[in-house]
C-alpha positions in Angstrom: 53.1 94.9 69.6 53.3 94.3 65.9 52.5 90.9 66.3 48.7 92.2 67.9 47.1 93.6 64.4 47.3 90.2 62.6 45.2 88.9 65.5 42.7 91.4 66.2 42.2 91.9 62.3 41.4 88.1 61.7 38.9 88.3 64.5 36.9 90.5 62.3 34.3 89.7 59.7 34.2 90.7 55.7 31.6 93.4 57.4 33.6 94.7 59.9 36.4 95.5 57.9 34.5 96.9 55.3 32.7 99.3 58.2 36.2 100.0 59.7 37.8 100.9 56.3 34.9 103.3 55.5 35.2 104.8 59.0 39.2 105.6 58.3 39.0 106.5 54.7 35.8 109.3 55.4 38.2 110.9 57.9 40.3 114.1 56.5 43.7 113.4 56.6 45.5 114.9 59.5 47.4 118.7 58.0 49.7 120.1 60.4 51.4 123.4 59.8 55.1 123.3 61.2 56.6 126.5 62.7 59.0 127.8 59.2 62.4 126.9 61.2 61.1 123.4 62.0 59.9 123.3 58.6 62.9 124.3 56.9 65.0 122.3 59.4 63.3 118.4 58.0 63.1 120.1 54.2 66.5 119.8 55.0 66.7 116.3 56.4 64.2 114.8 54.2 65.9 115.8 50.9 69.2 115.5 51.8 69.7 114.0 55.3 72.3 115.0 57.5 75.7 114.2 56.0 78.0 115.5 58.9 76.1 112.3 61.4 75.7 110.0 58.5 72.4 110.4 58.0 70.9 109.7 54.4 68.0 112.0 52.9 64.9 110.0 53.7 63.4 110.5 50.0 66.6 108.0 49.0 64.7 105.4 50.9 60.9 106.7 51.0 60.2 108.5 47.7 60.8 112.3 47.1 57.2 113.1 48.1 57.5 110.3 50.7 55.1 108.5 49.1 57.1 105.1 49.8 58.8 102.6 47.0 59.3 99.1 47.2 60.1 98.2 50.8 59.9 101.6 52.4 56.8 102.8 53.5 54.7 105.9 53.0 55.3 108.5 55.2 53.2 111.4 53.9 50.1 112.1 55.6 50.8 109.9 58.5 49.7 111.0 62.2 52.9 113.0 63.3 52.0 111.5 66.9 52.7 108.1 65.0 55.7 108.9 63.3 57.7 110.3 66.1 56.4 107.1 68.5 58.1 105.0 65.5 61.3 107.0 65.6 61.6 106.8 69.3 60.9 103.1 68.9 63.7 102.6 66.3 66.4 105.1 68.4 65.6 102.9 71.3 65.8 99.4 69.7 62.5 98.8 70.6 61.4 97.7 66.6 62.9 94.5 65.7 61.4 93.6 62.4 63.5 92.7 59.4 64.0 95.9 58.3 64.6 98.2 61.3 68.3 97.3 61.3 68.3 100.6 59.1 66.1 102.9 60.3 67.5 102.3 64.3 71.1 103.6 62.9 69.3 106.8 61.5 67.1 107.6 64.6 69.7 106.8 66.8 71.7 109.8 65.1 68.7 112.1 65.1 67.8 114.6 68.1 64.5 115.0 69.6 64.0 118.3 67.6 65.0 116.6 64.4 62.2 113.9 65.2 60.1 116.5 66.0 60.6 118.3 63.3 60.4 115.8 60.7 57.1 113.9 61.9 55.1 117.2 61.6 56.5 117.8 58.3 56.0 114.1 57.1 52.5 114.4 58.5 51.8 117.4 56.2 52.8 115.9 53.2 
């Protein structure tokens, strides 16, 4: 699957891009509101992770507004749907770039209300 965008983007010409990149960018930015517990429950996580399964904060790795450094991408703001396909991708070892090594021993650790949990409140960064 990650092998498909390199492929249909090269396809594309300077103009297509450009009308695709303006499509995305005028869109608002998804804003979901999580329920307070489910909130409070990935405040949690996010800043400091879940000791007890080994489970580091993910602003040590993404950024304390999980706006992403270095390697680690940007999570704020991205479509929860997305972000919780992505954890269930890494839990299931079904991400094998480079760098999933790392994220498939924290998913695998998470629960499904964790995920949950954590992909609305990334989204509504």
């Amino acid at each position: 699957m990650w092998d498909m965008m390199p492929r249909v983007a090269s396809s594309l010409s300077d103009s297509e891009i450009e009308q695709a990149a303006q499509r995305y960018a005028a869109e608002p930015p998804p804003s979901p509101i999580p329920a307070e517990g489910s909130l409070n429950l990935a405040r949690g996580i996010f800043r400091h992770g879940l000791p007890q399964k080994g489970v580091p904060a993910c602003s040590s790795c993404h950024g304390s507004r999980a706006q992403g450094q270095g390697i680690y991408p940007r999570l704020a703001g991205q479509n929860p749907f997305y972000l919780l396909i992505q954890l269930h991708y890494f839990k299931n070892g079904l991400r094998r770039d480079k760098r999933a090594a790392i994220m498939q021993h924290i998913a695998k650790s998470l629960t499904g209300k964790e995920m949950h949990a954590l992909a609305e409140y990334l989204a509504s960064l």
